[in-house]
C-alpha positions as CSV (number, residue, x, y, z in Angstrom):
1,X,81.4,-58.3,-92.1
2,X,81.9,-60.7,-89.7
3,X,78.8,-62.7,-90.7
4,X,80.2,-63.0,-94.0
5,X,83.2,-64.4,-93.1
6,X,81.4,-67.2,-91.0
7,X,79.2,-68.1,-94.0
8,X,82.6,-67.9,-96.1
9,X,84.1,-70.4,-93.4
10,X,81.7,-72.9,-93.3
11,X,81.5,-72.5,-96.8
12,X,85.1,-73.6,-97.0
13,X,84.6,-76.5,-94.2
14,X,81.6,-78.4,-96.2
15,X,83.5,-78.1,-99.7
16,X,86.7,-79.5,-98.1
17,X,85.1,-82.3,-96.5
18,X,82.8,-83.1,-99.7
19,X,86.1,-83.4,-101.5
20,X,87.0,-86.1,-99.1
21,X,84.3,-88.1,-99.5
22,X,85.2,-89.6,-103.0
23,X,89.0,-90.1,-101.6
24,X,87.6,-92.4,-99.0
25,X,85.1,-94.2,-101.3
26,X,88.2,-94.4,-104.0
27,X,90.7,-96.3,-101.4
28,X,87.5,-98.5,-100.4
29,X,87.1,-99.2,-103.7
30,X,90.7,-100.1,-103.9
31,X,90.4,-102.2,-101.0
32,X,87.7,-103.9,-102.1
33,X,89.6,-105.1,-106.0
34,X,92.5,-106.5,-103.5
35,X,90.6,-108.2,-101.2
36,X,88.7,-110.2,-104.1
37,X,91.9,-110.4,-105.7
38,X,93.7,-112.1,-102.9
39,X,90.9,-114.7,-102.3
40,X,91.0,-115.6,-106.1
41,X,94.7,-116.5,-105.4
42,X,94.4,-118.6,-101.9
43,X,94.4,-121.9,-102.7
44,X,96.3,-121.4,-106.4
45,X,99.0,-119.5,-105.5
46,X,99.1,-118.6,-101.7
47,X,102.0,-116.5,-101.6
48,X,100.6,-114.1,-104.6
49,X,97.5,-113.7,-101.9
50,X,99.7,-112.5,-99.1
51,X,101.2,-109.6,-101.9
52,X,97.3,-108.3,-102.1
53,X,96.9,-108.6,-98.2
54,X,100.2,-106.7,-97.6
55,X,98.5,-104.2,-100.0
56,X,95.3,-104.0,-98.3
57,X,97.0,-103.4,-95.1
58,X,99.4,-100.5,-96.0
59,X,96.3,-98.5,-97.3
60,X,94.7,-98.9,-94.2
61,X,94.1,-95.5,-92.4
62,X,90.8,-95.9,-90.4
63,X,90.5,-98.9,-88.1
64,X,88.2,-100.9,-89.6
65,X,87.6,-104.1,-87.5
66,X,85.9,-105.9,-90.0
67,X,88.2,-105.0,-93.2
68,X,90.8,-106.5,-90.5
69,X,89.2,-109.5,-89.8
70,X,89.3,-110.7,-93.2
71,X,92.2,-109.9,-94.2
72,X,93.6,-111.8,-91.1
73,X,91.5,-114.7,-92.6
74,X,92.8,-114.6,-95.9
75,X,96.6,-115.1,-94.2
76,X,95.5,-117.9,-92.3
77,X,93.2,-119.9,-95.4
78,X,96.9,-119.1,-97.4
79,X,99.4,-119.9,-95.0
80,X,97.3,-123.5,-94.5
81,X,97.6,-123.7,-98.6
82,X,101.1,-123.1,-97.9
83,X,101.6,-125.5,-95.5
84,X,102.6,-123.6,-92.8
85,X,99.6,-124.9,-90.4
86,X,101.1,-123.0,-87.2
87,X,101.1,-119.5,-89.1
88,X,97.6,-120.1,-90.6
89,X,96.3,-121.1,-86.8
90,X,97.8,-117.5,-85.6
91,X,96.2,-115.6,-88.3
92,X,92.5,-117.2,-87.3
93,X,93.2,-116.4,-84.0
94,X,94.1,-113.1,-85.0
95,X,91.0,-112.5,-86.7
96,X,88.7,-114.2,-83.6
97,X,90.4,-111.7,-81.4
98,X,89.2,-108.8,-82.9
């Protein structure tokens, strides 16, 4: 009996976590629309870029670096299509920091 219910537990461990595979590669997915959508928009309309960056960032739940660094580099090429040269120079260094 108690083997069973070991074989019934793991059982329960590997379904669960093969569940969650497609939820992760669904948000990457996500991610990924946003991130090509927000460099489509950096030199037309800089500020539309910054609403897909925002996005990207509140679905964030794992740290990943490089994600980060891009999207920091994305603020920076639309803040300097905006102008605003001493925001864009903080994003870059944003992104060379991590």
């Amino acid at each position: 009996m108690n083997t069973l219910f070991k074989y019934i537990l793991i059982f329960l461990i590997v379904a669960n976590a093969a569940q969650s595979v497609p939820i992760i590669a669904q948000v990457k997915n996500q991610v990924d629309i946003l991130l090509d959508s927000s460099q489509r928009f950096l030199s037309k309309d800089p500020q539309k870029s910054q609403q897909y960056l925002q996005l990207i960032q509140q679905q964030l739940t794992v740290d990943d670096s490089v994600l980060q660094i891009k999207v920091f580099n994305n603020y920076g090429v639309s803040y300097y299509f905006k102008g605003a040269f001493d925001s864009s120079v903080y994003f870059y260094r944003q992104a060379l920091d991590l």
